[in-house]
LUMKOL-870152 format. One record per residue (C-alpha): residue number from 1; x, y, z. Coordinates in steps of 0.5 Angstrom, whole numbers. Layout:
+-----+-------+-------+-------+
:   n :     x :     y :     z :
+-----+-------+-------+-------+
: NUM :     X :     Y :     Z :
...
+-----+-------+-------+-------+
END
This chain:
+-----+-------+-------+-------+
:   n :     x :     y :     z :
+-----+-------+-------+-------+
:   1 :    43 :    55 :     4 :
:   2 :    42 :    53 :    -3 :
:   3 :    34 :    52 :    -6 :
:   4 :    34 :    49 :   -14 :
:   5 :    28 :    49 :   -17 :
:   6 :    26 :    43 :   -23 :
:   7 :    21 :    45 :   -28 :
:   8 :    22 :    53 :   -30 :
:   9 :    15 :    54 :   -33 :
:  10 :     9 :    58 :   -30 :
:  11 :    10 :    56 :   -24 :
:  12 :    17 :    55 :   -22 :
:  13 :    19 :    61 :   -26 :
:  14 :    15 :    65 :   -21 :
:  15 :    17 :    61 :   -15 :
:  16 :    24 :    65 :   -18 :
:  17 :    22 :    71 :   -19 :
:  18 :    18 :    71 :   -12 :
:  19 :    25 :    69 :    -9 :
:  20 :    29 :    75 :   -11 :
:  21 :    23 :    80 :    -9 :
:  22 :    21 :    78 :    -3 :
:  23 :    29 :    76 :    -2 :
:  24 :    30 :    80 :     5 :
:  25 :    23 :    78 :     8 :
:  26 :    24 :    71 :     7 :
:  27 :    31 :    69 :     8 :
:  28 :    28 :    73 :    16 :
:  29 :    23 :    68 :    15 :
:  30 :    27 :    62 :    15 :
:  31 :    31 :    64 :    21 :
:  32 :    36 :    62 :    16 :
:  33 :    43 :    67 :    15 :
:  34 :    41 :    67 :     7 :
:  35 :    38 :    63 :     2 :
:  36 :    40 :    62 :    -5 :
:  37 :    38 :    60 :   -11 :
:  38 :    42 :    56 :   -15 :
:  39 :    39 :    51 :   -20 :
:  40 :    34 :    51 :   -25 :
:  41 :    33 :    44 :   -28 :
:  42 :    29 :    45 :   -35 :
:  43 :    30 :    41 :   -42 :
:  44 :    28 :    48 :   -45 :
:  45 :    33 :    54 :   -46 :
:  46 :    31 :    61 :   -44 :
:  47 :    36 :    66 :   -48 :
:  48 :    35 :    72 :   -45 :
:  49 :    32 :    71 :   -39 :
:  50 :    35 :    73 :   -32 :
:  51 :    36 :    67 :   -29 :
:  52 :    39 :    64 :   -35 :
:  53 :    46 :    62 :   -32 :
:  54 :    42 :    58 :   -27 :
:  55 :    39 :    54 :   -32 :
:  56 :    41 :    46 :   -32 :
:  57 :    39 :    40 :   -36 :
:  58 :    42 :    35 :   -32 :
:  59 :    39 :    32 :   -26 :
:  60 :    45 :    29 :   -22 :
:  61 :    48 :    36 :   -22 :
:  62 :    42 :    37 :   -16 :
:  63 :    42 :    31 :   -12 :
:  64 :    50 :    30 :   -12 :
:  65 :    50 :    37 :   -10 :
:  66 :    50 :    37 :    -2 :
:  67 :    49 :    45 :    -2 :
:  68 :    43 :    44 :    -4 :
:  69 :    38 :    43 :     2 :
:  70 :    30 :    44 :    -1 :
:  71 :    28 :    42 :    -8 :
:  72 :    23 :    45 :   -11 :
:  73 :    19 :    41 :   -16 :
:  74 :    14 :    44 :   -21 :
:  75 :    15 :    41 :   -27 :
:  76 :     8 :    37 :   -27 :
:  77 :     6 :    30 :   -28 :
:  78 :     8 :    23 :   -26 :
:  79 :    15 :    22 :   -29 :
:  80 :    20 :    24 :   -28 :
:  81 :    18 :    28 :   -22 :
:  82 :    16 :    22 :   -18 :
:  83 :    23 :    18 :   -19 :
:  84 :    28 :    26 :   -18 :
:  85 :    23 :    27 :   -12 :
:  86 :    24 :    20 :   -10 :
:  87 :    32 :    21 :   -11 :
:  88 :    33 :    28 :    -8 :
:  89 :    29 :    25 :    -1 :
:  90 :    33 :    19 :    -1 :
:  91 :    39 :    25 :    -2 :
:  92 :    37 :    28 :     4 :
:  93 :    34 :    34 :     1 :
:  94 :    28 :    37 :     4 :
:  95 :    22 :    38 :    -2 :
:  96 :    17 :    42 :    -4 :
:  97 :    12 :    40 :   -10 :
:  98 :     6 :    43 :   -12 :
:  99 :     4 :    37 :   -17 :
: 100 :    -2 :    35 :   -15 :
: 101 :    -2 :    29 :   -19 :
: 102 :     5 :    27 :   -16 :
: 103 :     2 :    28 :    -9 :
: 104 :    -4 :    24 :   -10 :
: 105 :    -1 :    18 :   -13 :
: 106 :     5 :    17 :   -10 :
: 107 :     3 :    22 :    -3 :
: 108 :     4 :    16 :     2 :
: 109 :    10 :    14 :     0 :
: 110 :    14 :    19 :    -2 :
: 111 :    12 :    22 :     6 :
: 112 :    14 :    15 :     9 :
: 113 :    21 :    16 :     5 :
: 114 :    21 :    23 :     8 :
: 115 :    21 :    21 :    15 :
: 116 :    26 :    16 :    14 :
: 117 :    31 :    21 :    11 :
: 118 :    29 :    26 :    17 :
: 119 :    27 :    31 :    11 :
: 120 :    20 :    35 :     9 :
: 121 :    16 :    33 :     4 :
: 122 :    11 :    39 :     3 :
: 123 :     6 :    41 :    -2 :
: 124 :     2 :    46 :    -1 :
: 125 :     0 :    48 :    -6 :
: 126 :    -2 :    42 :   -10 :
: 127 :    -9 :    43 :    -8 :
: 128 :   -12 :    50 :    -9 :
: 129 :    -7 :    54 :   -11 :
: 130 :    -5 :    59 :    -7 :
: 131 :   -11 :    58 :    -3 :
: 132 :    -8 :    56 :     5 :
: 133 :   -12 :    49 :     7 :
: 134 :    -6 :    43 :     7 :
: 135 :    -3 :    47 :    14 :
: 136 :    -9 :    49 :    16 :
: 137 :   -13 :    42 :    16 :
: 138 :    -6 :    40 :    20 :
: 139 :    -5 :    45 :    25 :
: 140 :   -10 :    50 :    26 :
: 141 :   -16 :    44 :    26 :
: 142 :   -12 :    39 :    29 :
: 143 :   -16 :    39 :    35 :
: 144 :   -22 :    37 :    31 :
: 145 :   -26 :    31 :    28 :
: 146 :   -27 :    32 :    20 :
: 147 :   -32 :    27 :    18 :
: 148 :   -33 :    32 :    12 :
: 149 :   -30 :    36 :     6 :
: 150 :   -33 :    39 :     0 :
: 151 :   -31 :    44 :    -6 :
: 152 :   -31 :    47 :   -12 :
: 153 :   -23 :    45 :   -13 :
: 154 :   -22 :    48 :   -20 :
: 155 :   -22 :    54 :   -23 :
: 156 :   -23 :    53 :   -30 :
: 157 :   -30 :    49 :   -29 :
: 158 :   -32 :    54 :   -25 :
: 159 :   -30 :    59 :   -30 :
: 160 :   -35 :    55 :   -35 :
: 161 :   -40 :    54 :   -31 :
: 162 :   -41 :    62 :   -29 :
: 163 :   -41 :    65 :   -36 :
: 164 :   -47 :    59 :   -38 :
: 165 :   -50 :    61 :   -32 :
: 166 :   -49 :    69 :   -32 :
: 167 :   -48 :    70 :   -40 :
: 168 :   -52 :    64 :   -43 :
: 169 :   -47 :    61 :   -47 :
: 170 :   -47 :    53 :   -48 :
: 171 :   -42 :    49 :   -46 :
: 172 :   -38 :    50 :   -52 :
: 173 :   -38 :    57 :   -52 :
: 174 :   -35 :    58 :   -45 :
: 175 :   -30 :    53 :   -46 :
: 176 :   -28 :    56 :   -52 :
: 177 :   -27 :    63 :   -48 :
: 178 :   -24 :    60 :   -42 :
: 179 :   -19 :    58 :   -47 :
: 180 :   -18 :    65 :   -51 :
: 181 :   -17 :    68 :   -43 :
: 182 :   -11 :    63 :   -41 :
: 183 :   -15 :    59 :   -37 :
: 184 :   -16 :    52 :   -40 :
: 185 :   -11 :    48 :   -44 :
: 186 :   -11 :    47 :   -51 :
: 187 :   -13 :    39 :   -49 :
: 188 :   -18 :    41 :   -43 :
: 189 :   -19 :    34 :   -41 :
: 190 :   -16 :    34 :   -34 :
: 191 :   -20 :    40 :   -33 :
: 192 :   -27 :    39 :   -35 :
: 193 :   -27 :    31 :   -35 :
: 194 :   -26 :    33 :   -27 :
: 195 :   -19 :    29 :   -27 :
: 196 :   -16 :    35 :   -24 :
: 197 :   -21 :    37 :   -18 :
: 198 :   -20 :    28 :   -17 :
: 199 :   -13 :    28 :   -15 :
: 200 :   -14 :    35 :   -11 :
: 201 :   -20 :    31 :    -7 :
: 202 :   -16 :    24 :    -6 :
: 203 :   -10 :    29 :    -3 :
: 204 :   -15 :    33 :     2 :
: 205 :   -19 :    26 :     4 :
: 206 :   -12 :    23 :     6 :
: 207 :   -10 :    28 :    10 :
: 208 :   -17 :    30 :    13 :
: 209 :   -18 :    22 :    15 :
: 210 :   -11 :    19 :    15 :
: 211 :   -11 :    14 :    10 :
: 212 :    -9 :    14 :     3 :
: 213 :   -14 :    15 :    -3 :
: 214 :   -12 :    13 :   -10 :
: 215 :   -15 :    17 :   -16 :
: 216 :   -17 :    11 :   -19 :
: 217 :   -22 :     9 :   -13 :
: 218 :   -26 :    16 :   -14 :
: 219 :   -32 :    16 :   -18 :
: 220 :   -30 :    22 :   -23 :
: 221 :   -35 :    26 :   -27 :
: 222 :   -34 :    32 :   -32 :
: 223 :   -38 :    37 :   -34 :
: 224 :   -39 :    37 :   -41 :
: 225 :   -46 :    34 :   -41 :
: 226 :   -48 :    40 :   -37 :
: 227 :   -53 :    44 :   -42 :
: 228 :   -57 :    51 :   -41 :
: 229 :   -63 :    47 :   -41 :
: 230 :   -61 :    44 :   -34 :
: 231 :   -57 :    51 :   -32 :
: 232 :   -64 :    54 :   -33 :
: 233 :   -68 :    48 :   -28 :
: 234 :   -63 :    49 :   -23 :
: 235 :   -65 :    57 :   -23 :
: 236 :   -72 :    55 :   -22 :
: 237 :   -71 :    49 :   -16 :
: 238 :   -67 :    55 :   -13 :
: 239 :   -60 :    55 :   -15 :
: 240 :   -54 :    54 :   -19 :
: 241 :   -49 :    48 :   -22 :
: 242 :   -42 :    47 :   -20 :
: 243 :   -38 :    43 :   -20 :
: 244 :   -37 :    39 :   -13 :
: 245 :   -31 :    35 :   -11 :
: 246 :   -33 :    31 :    -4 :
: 247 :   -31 :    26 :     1 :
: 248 :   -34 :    23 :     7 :
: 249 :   -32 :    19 :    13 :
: 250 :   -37 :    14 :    14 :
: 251 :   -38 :    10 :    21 :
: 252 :   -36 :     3 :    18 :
: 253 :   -28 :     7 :    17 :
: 254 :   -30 :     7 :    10 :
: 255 :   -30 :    14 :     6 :
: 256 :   -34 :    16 :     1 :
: 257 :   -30 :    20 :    -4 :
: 258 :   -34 :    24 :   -11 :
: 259 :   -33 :    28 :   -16 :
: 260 :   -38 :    31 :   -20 :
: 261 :   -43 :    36 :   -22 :
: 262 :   -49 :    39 :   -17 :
: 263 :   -55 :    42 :   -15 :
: 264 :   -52 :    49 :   -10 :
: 265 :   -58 :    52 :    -7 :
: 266 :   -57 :    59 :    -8 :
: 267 :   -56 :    61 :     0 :
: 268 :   -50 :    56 :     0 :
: 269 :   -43 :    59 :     2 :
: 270 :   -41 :    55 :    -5 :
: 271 :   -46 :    59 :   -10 :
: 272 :   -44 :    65 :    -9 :
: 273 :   -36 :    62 :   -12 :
: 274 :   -35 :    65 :   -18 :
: 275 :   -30 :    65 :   -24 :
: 276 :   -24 :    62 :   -23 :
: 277 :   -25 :    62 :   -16 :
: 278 :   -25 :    56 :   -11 :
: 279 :   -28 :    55 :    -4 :
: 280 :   -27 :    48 :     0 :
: 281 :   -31 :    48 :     5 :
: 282 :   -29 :    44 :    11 :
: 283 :   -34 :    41 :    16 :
: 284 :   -31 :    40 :    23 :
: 285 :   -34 :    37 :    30 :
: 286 :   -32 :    42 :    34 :
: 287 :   -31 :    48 :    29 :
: 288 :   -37 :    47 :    25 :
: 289 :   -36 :    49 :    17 :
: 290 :   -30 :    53 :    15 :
: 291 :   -30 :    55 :     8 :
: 292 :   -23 :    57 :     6 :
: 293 :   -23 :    62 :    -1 :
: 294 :   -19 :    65 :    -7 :
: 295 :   -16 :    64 :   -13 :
: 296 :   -15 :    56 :   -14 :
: 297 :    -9 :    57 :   -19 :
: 298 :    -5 :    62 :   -23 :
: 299 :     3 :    64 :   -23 :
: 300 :     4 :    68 :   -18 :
: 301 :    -1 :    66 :   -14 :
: 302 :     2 :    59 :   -13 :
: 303 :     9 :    60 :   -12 :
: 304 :     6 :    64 :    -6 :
: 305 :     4 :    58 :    -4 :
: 306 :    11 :    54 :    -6 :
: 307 :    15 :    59 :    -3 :
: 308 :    11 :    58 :     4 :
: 309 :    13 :    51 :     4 :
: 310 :    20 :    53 :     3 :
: 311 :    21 :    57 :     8 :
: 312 :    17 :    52 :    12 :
: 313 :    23 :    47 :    11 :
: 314 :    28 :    52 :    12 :
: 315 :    25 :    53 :    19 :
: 316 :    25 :    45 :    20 :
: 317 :    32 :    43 :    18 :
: 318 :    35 :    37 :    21 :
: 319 :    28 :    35 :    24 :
: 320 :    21 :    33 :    21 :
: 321 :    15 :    36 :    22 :
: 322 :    10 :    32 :    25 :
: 323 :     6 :    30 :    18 :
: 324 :     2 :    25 :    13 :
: 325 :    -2 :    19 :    13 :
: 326 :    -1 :    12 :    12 :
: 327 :    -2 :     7 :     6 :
: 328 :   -10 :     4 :     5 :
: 329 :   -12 :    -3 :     4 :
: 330 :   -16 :    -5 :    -2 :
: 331 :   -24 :    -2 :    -1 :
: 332 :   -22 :     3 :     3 :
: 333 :   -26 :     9 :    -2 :
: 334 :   -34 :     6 :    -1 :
: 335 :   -37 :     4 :    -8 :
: 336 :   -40 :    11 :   -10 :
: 337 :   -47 :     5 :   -12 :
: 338 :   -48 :     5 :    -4 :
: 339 :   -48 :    13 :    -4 :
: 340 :   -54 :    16 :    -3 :
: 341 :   -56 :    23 :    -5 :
: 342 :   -63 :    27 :    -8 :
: 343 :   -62 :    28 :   -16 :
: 344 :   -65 :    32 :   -21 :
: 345 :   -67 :    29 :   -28 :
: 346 :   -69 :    31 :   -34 :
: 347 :   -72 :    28 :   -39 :
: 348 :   -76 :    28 :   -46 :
: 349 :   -82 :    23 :   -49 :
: 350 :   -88 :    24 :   -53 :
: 351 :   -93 :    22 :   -48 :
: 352 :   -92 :    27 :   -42 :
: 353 :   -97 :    24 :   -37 :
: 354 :   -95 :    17 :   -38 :
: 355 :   -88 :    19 :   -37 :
: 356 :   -89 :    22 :   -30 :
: 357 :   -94 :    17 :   -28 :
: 358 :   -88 :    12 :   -29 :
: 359 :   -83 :    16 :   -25 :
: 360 :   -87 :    17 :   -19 :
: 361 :   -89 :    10 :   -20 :
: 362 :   -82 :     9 :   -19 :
: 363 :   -79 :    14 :   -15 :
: 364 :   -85 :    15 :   -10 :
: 365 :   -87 :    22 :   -10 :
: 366 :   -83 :    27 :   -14 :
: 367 :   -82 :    35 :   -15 :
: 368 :   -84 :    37 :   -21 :
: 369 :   -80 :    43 :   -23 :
: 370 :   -82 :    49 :   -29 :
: 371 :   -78 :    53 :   -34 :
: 372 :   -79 :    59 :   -39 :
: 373 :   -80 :    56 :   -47 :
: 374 :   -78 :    49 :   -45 :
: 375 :   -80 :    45 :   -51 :
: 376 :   -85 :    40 :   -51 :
: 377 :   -85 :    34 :   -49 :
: 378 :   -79 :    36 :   -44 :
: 379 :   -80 :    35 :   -36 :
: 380 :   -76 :    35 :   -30 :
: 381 :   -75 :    34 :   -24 :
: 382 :   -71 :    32 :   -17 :
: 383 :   -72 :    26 :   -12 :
: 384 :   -72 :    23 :    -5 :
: 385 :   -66 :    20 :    -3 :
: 386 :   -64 :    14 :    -5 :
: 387 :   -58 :    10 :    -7 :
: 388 :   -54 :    11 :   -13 :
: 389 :   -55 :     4 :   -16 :
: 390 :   -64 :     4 :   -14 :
: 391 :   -62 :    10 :   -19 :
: 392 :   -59 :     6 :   -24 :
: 393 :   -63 :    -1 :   -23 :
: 394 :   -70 :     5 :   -23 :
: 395 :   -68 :     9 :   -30 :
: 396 :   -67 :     1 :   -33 :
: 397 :   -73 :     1 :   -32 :
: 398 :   -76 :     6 :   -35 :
: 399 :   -79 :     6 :   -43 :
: 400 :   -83 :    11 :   -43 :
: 401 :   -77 :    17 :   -44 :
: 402 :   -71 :    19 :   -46 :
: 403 :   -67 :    20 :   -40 :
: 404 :   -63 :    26 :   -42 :
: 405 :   -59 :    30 :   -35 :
: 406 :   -58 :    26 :   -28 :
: 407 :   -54 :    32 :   -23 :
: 408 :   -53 :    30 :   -16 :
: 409 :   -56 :    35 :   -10 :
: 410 :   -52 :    38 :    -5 :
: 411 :   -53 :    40 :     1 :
: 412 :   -48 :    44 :     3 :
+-----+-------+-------+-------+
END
């Protein structure tokens, strides 16, 4: 059996190098008599590198070739990933991707292209690296009703959100690290912005409920406004702030899916995730929490989780694994406004006593919280539940401050 690879970065060359030294284990495996890897599809050359000869530049070599039964696709981004996986599925070969935006924007119908071609589209590895949650979620809690999942879903905002809480360093200095360490891009956007923890959820919120769930429908919010200031409030109200990606099943058959950062209370399973690690906590009816936890990115870490897949579809040649979910219709995801949550804010005024006589005034009864060497004229407090859109119709109202920081609180 022949596997070629599309994308001979990070990634893909790990897949590479994990093939060719696990080979024995995962040819026995795969229940197949031997695996090979015949293709490397990249623009760029590698003189020197030990699978230089494999390298190719034309597509059509891969799709044309009948030997050719799994592709993997790392290359990354929407196009041409989406039109070469597309072609190869309609070839009749079996793909593995860990391209989260690929699966999250095209999921739906590249596993309804799949099952008419009786082959595997998986993609393991598209959330959470290395961390195993797209098999468990349909096999091993398949017996479960998920009406809930939650987690810190990228490795680089964890990263920067630890050294200001642990170190103190603002925003700009942790950013500036996790880039010196590897770990955030030279542009972090689709890290901090939370773009990335939003394809990951979308995909876990289809999965975990059966339909669909575009990016674009998700409410996304980044952490760059996050400050010392409010790192410090939440050491004070108990906790810590991560950055929380989380979708919900509602009764009306709606979900509920976000993306933002949040209040942790210290004793939570989720406060205790650190640096580059990722926990995705699932919440189900007969097994109650499960939170699954290890490195969320990095080379060989996720092409452990691609080679699994491989050996997944080498395993189910010539028949489909029973895997996916439908298309959903437009108002599917529920408008973040109609979300109810508790909320932290922070603000500053000239006239302490009237600003807060505002804000209860506003918000019914309000906890006060306290930090070291706040300067003056600087309060914060948290909320009772209310919708987001109260939230945005009351702080309208309010004249007698400056609002400087909103976070959501959890209760995870």
């Amino acid at each position: 059996m022949y596997v070629a690879i599309m994308g001979y970065g990070v990634v893909g060359s790990g897949v590479a190098t994990l093939l060719k030294k696990n080979h024995e284990h995962i040819v026995k495996k795969s229940m197949q008599s031997e695996m090979e890897l015949k293709y490397i599809l990249d623009r760029r050359t590698f003189p020197g590198d030990p699978y230089e000869h494999l390298l190719i530049t034309d597509f059509s070599k891969i799709v044309e070739d009948d030997e050719v039964k799994i592709v993997v696709e790392t290359m990354g981004g929407l196009h041409p990933a989406y039109e070469y996986v597309l072609a190869s599925l309609k070839a009749g070969k079996n793909v593995v991707t860990s391209n989260k935006e690929l699966v999250a924007a095209k999921g739906c119908e590249l596993l309804k292209v799949a099952d008419e071609n009786n082959v595997n589209f998986l993609f393991e590895a598209s959330v959470g690296g290395g961390i195993p949650i797209i098999r468990p979620i349909s096999q091993c809690l398949a017996a479960n009703d998920i009406d809930e999942i939650a987690g810190i879903l990228n490795g680089t905002t964890n990263f920067i959100l630890t050294k200001m809480i642990t170190d103190g360093m603002t925003f700009d200095e942790a950013l500036l690290l996790a880039q010196k360490n590897g770990y955030a891009e030279r542009d972090p956007s689709a890290d901090v912005d939370g773009f990335d923890a939003c394809r990951k959820i979308c995909i876990l919120a289809a999965l975990c409920f059966g339909k669909h769930v575009y990016p674009d429908a998700v409410y996304t919010e980044g952490i760059r406004k996050i400050t010392l200031a409010d790192v410090e409030y939440a050491r004070a109200w108990g906790g810590v702030i991560k950055l929380i990606a989380k979708a919900k099943k509602l009764e009306d058959g709606r979900v509920s899916v976000m993306v933002s950062p949040a209040f942790i209370q210290n004793h939570s399973q989720l406060a205790s995730v650190d640096d580059v690690f990722n926990a995705i906590l699932v919440r189900g009816d007969a097994i109650g929490d499960v939170v699954f936890y290890g490195k969320g990115a990095g080379k060989m870490p996720t092409a452990s989780a691609v080679v699994a897949d491989v050996i997944d579809c080498a395993r189910h040649m010539e028949r489909k694994k029973f895997f996916g979910w439908q298309d959903s219709e437009e108002g599917y995801v529920a408008d973040y406004l109609e979300t109810e949550n508790t909320f932290y804010i922070r603000a500053t005024t000239e006239n302490a006593a009237a600003a807060v006589a505002k804000f209860t005034e506003l918000f019914g009864e309000i906890s006060l919280l306290s930090r070291q060497d706040a300067p003056e004229g600087e309060f914060a407090f948290t909320t009772k539940s209310i919708s987001e859109k109260e939230l945005a119709d009351k702080l309208g109202l309010v004249n007698e401050a400056s609002v400087e920081s909103v976070i959501r609180i959890t209760n995870y």
